[in-house]
Residue, then its C-alpha position, 0 to 999 in steps of 0.5 A: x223630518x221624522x226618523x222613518x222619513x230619514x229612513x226611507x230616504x237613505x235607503x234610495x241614495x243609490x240608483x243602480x243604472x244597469x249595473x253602474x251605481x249613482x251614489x246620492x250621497x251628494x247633489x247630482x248633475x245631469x246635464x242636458x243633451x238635446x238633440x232636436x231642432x227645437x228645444x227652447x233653450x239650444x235647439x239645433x246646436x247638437x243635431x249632428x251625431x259628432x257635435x251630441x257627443x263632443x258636447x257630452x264627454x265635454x260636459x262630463x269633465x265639466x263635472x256632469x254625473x249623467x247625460x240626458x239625451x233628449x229627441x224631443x222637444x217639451x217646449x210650451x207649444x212643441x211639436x210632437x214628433x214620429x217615433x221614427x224620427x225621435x229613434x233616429x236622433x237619440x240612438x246614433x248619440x247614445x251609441x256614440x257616447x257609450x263607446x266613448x265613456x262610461x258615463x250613466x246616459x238617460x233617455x228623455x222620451x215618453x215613447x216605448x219604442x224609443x225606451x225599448x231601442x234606448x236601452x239596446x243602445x246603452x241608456x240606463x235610464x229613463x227620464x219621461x214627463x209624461x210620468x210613464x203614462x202613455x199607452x205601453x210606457x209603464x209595461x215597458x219601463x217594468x220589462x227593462x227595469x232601468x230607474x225611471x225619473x216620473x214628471x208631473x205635467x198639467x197638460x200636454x207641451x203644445x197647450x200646457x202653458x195656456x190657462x194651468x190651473x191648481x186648487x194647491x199646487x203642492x198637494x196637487x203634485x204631490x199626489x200625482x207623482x205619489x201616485x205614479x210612484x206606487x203605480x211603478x212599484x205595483x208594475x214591478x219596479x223597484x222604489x229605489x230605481x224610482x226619482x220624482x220630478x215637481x215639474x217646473x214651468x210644465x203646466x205651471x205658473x210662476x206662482x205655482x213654480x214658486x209654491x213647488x220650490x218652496x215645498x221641496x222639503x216637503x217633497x224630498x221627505x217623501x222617500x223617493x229622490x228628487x230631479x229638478x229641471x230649473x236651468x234657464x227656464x221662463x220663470x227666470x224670465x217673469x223674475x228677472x228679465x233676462x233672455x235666455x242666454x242671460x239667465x245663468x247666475x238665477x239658474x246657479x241660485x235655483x240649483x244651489x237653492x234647490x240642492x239644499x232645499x233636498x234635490x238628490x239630481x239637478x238637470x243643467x245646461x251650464x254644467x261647469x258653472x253649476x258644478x262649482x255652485x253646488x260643490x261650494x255649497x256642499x262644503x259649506x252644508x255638508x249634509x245637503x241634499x235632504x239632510x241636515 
């Protein structure tokens, strides 16, 4: 990695979360909250609003940095689902978990009503994989100004897995996200409110996955901190075999693989076990995180 490379990475290992500071001088965790009755790995354990927020405060003493609160399913094949009924699953729960901690809470929509009613809740930022491409979603993330996480996606979740398609995935990506990045800061949003996201099993193959993981290095040198979705994804499937519930020791490896392959934020459902991976690697590479 060059000097200026180096540069420009140290000047976006803070993201300023209206108002709380989330200092990227180590690997990160967000911790997923789905509440929706559909996700594709814990779809309808945190429907109610009581059940959301026991599991947040639970896995922030298990060592979460934020909370991803998702109203919608991105599964292969979802649904989409009413502006209405997405408010009227994530608010009560961002509401909810604001009052009770101080946690940073992201809101994981596409939506820019659901932006706009997030934020008068209390969510700080917001985490959209359709990369704030959707009618209103880039005005509305500049006017709120919360540090936005850009996703690439191929497709849309109901046929994004059905024939993905790249010339070179990585450069492919990388432009795209590029892209989306300099789209953001023309709108008025600051470079280091802005975290990128390669987009595992989003329109992918596993050989793409696979490419992309091995490009991380590439893509963390580009200036802008990177948030990687790995937990318990259907690549563990095509690599190991296991169902969903079993794929906990391939998503501790991808974690830690990714965290010192440059990944500034790490999205998990198994938190206390991905907190004690990535400390250990961390004392033993103190320098992780897109750093040597």
């Amino acid at each position: 990695m060059s000097s200026s490379q180096m540069r420009a990475l140290d000047q976006s290992r803070v993201i300023d979360c209206a108002g709380r500071k989330l200092n990227l001088d180590r690997p990160r965790l967000m911790g997923i909250l789905n509440v929706t009755p559909d996700s594709f790995s814990d779809g309808g354990r945190f429907l109610s609003t009581q059940k959301a927020v026991s599991h947040a405060l639970h896995m922030q003493e298990s060592g979460a940095d934020l909370i991803d609160v998702g109203g919608e399913s991105t599964r292969p094949g979802a649904q989409d689902v009413s502006g209405q009924e997405e408010l009227d699953r994530v608010i009560p729960v961002i509401e909810s978990i604001v009052a009770q901690t101080d946690i940073p809470v992201s809101v994981d929509t596409s939506k820019p009503e659901v932006m706009r009613e997030a934020a008068r809740a209390g969510a700080c930022m917001i985490n959209d994989v359709y990369a704030l491409r959707r009618p209103g979603a880039l005005e509305m993330a500049a006017q709120l100004g919360l540090p936005v996480c850009l996703m690439h996606m191929q497709g849309e979740p109901r046929s994004m897995q059905q024939a993905p398609h790249y010339e070179d995935v990585v450069a492919e990506v990388e432009v795209f996200l590029l892209e989306r990045a300099a789209a953001c800061e023309a709108a008025g949003l600051q470079r280091t409110n802005i975290l990128l996201d390669p987009g595992f099993g989003f329109g992918k193959r596993l050989d793409h996955n696979l490419a992309l993981f091995r490009a991380l290095p590439r893509l963390a040198a580009r200036g802008f901190p990177l948030l990687v979705g790995l937990s318990r994804k259907s690549m563990l499937d095509q690599l190991t075999g296991r169902a969903i519930d079993e794929r906990l020791a391939g998503s501790l490896t991808l974690a830690v693989l990714a965290a010192r392959a440059g990944a500034s934020v790490i999205r998990v459902h198994d938190v206390a076990e991905t907190r004690d991976a990535v400390d250990v690697m961390t004392a033993i590479w103190p320098g992780s995180g897109g750093k040597e």
